[in-house]
mmCIF entry with sequence, helices, sheets and N, C-alpha, C, O atoms, coordinates in Angstrom:
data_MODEL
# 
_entry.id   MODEL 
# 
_entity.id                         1 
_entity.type                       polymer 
_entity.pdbx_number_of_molecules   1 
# 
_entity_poly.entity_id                      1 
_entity_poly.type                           'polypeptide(L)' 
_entity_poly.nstd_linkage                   no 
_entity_poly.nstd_monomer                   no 
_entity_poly.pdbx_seq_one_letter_code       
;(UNK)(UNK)(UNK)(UNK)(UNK)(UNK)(UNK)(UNK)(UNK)(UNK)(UNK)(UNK)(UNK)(UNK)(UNK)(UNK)
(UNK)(UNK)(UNK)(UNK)(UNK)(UNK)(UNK)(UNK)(UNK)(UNK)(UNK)(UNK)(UNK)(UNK)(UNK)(UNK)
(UNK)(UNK)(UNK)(UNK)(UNK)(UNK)(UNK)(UNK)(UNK)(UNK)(UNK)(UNK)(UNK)(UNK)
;
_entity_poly.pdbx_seq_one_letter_code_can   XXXXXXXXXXXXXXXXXXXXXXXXXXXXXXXXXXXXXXXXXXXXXX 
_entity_poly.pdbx_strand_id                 A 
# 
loop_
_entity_poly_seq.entity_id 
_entity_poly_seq.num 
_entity_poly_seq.mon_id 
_entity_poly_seq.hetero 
1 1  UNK n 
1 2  UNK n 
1 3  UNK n 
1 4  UNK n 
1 5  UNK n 
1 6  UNK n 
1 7  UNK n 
1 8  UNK n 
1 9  UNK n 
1 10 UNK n 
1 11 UNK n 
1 12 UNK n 
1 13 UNK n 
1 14 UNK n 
1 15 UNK n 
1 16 UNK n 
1 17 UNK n 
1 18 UNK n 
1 19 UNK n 
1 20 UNK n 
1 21 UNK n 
1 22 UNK n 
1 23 UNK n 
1 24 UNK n 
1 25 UNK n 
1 26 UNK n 
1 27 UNK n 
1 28 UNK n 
1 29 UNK n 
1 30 UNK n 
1 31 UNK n 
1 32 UNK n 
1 33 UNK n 
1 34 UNK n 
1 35 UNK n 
1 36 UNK n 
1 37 UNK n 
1 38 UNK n 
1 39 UNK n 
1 40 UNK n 
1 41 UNK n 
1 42 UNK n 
1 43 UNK n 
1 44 UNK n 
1 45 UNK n 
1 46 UNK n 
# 
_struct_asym.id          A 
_struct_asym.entity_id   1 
# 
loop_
_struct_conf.conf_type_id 
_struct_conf.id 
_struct_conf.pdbx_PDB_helix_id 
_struct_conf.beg_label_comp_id 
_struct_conf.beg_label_asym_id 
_struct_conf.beg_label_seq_id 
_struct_conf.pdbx_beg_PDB_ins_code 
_struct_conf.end_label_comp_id 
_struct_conf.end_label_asym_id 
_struct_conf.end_label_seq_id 
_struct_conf.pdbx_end_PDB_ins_code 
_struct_conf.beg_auth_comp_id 
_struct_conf.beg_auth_asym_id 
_struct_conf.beg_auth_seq_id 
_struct_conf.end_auth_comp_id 
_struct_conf.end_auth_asym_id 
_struct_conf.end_auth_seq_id 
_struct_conf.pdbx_PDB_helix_class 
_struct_conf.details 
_struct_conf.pdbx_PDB_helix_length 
HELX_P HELX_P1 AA1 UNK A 3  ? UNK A 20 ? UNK A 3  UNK A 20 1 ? 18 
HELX_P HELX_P2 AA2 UNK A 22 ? UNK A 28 ? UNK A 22 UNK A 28 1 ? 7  
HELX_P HELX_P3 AA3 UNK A 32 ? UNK A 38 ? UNK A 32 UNK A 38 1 ? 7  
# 
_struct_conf_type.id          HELX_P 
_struct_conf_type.criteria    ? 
_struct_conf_type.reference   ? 
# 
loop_
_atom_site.group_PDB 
_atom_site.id 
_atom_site.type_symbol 
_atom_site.label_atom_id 
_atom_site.label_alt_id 
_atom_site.label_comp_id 
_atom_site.label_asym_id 
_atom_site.label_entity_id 
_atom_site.label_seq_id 
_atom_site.pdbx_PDB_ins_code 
_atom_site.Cartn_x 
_atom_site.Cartn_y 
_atom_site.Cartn_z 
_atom_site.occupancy 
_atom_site.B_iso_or_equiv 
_atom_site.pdbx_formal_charge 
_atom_site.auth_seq_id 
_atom_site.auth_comp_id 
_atom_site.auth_asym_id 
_atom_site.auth_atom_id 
_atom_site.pdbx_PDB_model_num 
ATOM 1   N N  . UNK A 1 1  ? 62.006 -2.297 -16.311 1.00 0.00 ? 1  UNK A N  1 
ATOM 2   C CA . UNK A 1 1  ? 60.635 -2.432 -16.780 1.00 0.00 ? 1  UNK A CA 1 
ATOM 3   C C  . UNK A 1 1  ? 60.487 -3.760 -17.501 1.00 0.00 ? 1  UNK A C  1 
ATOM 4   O O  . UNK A 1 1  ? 61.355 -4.411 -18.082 1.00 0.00 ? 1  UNK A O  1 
ATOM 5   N N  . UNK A 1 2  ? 59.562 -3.945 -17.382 1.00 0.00 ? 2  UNK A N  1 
ATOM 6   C CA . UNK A 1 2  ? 59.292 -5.209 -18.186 1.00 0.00 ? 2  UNK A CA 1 
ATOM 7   C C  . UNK A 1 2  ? 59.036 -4.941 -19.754 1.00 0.00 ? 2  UNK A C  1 
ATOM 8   O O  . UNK A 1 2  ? 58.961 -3.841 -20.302 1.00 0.00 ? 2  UNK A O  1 
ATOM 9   N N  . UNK A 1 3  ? 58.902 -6.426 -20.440 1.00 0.00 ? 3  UNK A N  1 
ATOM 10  C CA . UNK A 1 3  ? 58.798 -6.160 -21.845 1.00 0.00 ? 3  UNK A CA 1 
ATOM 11  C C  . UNK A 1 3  ? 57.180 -5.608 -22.182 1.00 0.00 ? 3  UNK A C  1 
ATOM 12  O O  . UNK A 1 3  ? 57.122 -4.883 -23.175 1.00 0.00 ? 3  UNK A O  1 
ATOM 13  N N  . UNK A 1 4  ? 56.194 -5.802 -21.649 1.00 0.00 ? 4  UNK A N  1 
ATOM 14  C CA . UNK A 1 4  ? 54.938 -5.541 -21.319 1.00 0.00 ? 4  UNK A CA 1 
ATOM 15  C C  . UNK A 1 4  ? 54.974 -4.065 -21.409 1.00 0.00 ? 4  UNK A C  1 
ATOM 16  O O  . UNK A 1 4  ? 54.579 -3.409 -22.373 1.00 0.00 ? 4  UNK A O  1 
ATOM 17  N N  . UNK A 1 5  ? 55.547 -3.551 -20.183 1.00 0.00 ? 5  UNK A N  1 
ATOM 18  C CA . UNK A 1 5  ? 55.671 -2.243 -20.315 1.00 0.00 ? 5  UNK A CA 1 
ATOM 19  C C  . UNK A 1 5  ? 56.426 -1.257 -21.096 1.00 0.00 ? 5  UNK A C  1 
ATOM 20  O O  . UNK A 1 5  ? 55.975 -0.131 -21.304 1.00 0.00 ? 5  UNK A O  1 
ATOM 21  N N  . UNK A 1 6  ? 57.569 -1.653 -21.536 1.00 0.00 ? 6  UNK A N  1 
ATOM 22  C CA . UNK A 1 6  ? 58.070 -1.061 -22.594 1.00 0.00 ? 6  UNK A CA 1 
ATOM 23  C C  . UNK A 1 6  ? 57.690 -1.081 -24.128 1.00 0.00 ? 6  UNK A C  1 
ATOM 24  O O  . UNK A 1 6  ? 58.190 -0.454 -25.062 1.00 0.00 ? 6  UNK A O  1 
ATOM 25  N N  . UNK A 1 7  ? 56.603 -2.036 -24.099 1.00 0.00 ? 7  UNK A N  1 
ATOM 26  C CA . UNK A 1 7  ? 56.084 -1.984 -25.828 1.00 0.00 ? 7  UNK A CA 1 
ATOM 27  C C  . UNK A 1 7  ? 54.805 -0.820 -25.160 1.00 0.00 ? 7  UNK A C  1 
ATOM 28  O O  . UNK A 1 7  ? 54.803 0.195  -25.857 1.00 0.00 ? 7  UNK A O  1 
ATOM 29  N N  . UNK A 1 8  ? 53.991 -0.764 -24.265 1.00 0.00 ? 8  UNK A N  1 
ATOM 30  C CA . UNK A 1 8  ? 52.875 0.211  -23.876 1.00 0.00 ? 8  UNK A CA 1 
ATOM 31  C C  . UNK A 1 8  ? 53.458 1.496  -24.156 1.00 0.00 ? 8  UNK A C  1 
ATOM 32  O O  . UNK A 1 8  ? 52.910 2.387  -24.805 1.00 0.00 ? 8  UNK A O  1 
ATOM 33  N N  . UNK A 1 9  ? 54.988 1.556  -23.452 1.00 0.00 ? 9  UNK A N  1 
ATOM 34  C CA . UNK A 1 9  ? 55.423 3.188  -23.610 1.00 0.00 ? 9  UNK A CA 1 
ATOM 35  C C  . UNK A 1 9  ? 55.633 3.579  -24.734 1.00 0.00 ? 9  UNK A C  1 
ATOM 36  O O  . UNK A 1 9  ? 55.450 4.718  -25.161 1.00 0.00 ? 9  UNK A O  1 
ATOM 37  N N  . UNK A 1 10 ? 56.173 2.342  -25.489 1.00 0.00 ? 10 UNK A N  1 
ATOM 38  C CA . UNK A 1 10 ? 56.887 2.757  -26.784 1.00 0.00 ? 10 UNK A CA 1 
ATOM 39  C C  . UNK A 1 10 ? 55.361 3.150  -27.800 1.00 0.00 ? 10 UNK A C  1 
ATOM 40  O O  . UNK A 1 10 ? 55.436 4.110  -28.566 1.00 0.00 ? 10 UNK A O  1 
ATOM 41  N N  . UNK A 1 11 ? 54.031 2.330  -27.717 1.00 0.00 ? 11 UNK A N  1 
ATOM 42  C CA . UNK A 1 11 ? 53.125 2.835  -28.854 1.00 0.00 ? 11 UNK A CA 1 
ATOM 43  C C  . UNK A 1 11 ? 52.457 3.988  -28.217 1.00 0.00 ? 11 UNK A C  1 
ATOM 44  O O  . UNK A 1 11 ? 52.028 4.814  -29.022 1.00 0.00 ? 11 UNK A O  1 
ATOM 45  N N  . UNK A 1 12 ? 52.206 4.326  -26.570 1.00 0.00 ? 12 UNK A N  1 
ATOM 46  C CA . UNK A 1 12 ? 51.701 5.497  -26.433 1.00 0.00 ? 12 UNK A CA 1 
ATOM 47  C C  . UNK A 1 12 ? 53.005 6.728  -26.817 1.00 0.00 ? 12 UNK A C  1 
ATOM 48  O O  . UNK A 1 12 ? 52.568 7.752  -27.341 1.00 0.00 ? 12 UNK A O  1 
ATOM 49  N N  . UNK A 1 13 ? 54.063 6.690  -26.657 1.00 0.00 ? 13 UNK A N  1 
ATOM 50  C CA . UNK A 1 13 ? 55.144 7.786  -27.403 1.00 0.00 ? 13 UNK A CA 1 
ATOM 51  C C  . UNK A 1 13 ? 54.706 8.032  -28.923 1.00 0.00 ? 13 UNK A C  1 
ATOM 52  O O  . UNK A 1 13 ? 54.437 9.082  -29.507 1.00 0.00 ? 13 UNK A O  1 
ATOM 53  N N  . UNK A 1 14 ? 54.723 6.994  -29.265 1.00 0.00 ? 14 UNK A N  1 
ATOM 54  C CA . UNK A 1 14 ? 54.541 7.004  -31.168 1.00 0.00 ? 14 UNK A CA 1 
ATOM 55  C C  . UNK A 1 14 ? 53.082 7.116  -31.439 1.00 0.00 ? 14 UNK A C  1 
ATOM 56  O O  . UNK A 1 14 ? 52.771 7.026  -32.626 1.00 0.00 ? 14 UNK A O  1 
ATOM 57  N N  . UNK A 1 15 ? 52.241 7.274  -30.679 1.00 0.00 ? 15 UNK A N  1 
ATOM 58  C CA . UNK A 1 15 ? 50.943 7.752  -30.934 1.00 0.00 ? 15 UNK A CA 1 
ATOM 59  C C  . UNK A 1 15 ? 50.579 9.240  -30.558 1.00 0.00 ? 15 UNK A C  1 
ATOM 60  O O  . UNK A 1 15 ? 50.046 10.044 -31.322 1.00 0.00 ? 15 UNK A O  1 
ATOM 61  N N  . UNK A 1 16 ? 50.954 9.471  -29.262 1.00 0.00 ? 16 UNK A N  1 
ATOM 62  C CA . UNK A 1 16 ? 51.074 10.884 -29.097 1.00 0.00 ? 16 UNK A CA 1 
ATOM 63  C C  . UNK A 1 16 ? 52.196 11.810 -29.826 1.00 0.00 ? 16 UNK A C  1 
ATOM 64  O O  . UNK A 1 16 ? 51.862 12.984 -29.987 1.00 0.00 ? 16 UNK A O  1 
ATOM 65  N N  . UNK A 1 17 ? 53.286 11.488 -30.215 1.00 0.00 ? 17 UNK A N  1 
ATOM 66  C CA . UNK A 1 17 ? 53.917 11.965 -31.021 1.00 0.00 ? 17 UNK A CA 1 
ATOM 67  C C  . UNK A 1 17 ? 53.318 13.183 -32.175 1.00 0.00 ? 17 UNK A C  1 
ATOM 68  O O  . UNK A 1 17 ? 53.350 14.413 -32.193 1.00 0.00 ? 17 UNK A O  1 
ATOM 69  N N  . UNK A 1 18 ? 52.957 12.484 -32.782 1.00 0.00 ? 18 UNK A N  1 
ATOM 70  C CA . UNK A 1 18 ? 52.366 12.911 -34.163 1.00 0.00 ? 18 UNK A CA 1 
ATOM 71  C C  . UNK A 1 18 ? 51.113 13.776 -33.896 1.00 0.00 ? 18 UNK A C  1 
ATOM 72  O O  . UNK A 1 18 ? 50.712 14.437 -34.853 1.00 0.00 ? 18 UNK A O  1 
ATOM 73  N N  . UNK A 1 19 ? 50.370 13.873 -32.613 1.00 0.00 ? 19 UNK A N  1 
ATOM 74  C CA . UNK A 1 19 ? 49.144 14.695 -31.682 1.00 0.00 ? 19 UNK A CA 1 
ATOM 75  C C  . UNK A 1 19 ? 49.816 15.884 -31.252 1.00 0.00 ? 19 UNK A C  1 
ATOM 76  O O  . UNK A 1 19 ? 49.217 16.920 -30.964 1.00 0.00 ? 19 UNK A O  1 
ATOM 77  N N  . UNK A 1 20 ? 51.281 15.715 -31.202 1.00 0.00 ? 20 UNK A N  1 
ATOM 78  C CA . UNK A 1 20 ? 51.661 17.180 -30.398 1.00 0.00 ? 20 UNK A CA 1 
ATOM 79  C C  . UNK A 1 20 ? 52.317 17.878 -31.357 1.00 0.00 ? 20 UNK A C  1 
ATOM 80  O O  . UNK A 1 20 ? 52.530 19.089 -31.306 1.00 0.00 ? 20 UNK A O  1 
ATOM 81  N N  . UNK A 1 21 ? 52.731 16.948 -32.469 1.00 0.00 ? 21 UNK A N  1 
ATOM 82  C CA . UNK A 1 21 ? 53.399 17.896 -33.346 1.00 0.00 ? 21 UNK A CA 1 
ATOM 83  C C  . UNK A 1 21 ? 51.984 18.675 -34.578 1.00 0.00 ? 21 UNK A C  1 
ATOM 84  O O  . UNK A 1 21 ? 52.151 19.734 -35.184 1.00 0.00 ? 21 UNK A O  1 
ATOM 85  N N  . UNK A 1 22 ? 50.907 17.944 -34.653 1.00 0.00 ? 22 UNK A N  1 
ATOM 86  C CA . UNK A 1 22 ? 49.793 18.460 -35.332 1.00 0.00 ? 22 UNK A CA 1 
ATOM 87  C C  . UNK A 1 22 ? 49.071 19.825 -34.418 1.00 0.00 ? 22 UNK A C  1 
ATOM 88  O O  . UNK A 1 22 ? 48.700 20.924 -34.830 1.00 0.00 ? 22 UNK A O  1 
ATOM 89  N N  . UNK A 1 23 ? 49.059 19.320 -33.221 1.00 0.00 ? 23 UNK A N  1 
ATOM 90  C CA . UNK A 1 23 ? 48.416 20.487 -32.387 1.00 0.00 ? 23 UNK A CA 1 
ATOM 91  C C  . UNK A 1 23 ? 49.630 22.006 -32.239 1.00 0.00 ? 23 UNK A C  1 
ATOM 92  O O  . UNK A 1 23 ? 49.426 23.149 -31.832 1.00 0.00 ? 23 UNK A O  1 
ATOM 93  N N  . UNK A 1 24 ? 50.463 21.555 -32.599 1.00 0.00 ? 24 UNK A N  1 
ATOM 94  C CA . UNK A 1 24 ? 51.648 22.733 -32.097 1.00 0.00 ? 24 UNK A CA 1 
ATOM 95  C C  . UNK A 1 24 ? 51.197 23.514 -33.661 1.00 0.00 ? 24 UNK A C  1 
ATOM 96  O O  . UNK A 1 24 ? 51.162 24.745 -33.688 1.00 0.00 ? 24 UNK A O  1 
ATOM 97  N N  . UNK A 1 25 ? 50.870 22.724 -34.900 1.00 0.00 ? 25 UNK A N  1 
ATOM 98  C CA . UNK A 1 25 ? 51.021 23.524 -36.024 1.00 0.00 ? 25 UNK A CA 1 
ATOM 99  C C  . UNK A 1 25 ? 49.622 23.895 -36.047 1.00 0.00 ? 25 UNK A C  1 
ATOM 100 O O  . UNK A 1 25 ? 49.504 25.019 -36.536 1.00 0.00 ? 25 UNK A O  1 
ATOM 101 N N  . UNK A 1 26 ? 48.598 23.420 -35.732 1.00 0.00 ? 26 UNK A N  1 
ATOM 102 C CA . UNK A 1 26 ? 47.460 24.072 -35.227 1.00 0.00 ? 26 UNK A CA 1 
ATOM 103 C C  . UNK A 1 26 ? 47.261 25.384 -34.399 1.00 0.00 ? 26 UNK A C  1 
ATOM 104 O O  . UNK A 1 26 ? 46.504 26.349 -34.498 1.00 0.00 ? 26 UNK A O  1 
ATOM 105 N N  . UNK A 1 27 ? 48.063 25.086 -33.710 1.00 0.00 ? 27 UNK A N  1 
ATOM 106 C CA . UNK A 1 27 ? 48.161 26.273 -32.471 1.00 0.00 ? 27 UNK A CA 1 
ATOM 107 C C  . UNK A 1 27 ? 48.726 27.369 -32.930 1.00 0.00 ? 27 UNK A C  1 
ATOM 108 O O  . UNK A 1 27 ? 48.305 28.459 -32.543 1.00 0.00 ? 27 UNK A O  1 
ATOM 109 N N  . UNK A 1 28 ? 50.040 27.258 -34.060 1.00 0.00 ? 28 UNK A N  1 
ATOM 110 C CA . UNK A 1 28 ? 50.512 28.398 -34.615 1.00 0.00 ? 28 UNK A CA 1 
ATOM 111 C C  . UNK A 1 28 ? 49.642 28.934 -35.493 1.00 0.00 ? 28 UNK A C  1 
ATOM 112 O O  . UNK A 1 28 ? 49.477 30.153 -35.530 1.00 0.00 ? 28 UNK A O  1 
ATOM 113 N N  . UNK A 1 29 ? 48.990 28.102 -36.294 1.00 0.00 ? 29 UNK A N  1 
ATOM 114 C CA . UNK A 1 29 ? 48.457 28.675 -37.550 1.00 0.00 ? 29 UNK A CA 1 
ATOM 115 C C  . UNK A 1 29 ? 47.315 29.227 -36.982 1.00 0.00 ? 29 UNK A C  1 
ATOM 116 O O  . UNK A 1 29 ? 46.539 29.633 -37.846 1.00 0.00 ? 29 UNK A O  1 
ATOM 117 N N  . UNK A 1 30 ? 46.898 29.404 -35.739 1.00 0.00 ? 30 UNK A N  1 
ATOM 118 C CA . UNK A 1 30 ? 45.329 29.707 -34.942 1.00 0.00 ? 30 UNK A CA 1 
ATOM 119 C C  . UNK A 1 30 ? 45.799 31.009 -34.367 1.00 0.00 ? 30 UNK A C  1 
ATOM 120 O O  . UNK A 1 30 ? 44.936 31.814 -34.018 1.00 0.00 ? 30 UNK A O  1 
ATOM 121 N N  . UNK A 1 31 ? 47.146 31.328 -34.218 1.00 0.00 ? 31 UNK A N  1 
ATOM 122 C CA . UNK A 1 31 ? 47.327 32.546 -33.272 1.00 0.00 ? 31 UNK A CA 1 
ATOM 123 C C  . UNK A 1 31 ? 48.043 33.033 -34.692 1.00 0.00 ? 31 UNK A C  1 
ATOM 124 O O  . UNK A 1 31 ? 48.108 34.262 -34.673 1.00 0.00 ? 31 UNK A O  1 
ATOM 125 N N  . UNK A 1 32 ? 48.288 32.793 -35.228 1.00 0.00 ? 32 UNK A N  1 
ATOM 126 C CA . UNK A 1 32 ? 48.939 33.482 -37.016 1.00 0.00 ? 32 UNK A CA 1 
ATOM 127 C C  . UNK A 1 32 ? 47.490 34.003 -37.554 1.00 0.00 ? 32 UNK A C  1 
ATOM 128 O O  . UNK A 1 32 ? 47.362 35.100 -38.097 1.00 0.00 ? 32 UNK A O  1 
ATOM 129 N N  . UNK A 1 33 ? 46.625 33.270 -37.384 1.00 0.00 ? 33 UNK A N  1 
ATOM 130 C CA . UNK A 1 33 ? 45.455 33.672 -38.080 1.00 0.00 ? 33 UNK A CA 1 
ATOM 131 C C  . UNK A 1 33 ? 44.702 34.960 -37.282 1.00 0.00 ? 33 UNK A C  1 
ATOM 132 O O  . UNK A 1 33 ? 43.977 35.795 -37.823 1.00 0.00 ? 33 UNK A O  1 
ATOM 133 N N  . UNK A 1 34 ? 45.108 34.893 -35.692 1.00 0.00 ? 34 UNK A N  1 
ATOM 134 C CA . UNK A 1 34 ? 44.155 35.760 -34.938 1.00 0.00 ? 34 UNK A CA 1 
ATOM 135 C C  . UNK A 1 34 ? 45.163 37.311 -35.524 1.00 0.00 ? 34 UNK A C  1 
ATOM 136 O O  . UNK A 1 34 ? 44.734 38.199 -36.261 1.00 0.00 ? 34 UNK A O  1 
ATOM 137 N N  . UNK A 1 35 ? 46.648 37.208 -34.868 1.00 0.00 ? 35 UNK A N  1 
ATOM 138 C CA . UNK A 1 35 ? 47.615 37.630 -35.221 1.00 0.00 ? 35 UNK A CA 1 
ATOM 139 C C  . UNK A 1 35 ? 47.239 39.234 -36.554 1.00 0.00 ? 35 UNK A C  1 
ATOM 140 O O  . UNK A 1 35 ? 47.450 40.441 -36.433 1.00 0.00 ? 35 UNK A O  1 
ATOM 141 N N  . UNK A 1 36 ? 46.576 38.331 -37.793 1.00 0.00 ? 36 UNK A N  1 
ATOM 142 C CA . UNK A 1 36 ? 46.725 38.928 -39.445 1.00 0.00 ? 36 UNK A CA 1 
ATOM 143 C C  . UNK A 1 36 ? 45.351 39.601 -39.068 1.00 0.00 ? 36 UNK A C  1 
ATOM 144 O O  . UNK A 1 36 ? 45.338 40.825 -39.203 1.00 0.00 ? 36 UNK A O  1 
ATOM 145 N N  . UNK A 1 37 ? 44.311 39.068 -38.664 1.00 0.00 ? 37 UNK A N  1 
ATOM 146 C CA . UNK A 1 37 ? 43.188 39.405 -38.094 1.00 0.00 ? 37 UNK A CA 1 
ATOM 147 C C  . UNK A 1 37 ? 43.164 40.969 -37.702 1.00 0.00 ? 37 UNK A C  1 
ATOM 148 O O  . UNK A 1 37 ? 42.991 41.988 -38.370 1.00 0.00 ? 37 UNK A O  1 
ATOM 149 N N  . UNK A 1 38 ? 43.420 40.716 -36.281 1.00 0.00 ? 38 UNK A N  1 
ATOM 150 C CA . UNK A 1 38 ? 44.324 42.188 -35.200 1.00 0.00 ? 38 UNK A CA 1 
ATOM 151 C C  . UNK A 1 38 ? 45.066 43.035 -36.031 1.00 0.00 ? 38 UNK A C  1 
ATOM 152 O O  . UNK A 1 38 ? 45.016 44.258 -35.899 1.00 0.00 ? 38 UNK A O  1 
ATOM 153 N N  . UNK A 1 39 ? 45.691 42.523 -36.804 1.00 0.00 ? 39 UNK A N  1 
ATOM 154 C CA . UNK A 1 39 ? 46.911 43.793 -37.318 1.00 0.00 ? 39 UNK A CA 1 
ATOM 155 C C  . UNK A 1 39 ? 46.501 44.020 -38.212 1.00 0.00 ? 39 UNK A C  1 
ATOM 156 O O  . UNK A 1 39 ? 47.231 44.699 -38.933 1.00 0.00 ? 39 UNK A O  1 
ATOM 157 N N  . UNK A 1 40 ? 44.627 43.503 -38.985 1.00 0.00 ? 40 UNK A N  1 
ATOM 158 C CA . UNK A 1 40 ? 45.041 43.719 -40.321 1.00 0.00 ? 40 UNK A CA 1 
ATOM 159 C C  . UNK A 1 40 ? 46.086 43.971 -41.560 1.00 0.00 ? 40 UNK A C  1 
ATOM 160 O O  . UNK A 1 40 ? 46.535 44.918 -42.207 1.00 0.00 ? 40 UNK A O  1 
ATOM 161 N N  . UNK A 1 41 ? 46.188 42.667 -41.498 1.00 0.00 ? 41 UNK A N  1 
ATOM 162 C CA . UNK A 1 41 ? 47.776 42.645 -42.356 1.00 0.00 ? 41 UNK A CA 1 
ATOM 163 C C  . UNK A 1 41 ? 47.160 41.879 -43.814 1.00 0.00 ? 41 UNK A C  1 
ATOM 164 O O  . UNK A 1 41 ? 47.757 41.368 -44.762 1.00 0.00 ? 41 UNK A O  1 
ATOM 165 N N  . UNK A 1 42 ? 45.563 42.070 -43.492 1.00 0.00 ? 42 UNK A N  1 
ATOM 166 C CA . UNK A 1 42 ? 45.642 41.272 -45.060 1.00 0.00 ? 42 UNK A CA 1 
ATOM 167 C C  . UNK A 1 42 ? 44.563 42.310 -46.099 1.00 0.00 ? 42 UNK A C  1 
ATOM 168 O O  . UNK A 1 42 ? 43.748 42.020 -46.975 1.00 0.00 ? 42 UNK A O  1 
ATOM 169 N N  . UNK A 1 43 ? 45.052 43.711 -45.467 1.00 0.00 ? 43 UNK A N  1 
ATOM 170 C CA . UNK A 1 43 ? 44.121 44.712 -46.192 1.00 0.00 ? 43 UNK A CA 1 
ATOM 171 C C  . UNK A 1 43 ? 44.847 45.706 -46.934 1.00 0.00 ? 43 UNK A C  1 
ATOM 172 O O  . UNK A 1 43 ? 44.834 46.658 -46.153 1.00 0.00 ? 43 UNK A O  1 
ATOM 173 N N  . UNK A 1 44 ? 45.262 45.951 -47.614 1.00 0.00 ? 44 UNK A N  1 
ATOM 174 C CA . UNK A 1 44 ? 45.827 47.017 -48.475 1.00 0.00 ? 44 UNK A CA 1 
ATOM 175 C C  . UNK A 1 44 ? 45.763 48.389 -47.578 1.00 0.00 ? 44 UNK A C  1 
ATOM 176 O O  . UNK A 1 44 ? 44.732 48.773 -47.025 1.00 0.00 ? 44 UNK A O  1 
ATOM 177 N N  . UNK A 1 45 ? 46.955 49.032 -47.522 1.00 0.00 ? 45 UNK A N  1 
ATOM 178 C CA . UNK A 1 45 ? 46.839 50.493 -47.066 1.00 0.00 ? 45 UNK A CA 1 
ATOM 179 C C  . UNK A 1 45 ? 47.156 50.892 -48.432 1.00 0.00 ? 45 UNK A C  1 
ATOM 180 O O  . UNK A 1 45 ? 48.060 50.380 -49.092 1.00 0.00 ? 45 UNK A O  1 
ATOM 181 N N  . UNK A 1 46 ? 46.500 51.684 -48.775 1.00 0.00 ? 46 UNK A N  1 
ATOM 182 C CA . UNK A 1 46 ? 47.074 52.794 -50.310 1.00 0.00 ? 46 UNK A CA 1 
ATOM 183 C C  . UNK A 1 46 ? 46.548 54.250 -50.059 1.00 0.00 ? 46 UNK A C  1 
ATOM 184 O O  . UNK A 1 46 ? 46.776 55.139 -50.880 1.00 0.00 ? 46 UNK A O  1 
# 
């Protein structure tokens, strides 16, 4: 590859990077939230 192309790969890696690791903790905390929702897990049984 050329040097051209290896600085393109290298800032689209290090830009998407940080997009997949935000969306992955998005994605958990969205099905954690549906998750507590469904099971009511945030209601007191007594």
């Amino acid at each position: 590859m050329s040097v051209l192309e290896t600085v393109i790969w290298y800032t689209l890696g290090y830009m998407v990077m940080p997009l997949i690791f935000l969306g992955g903790y998005a994605a958990t905390a969205f099905i954690a939230c549906l998750l507590i929702d469904w099971l009511k897990l945030d209601q007191k049984t007594s």
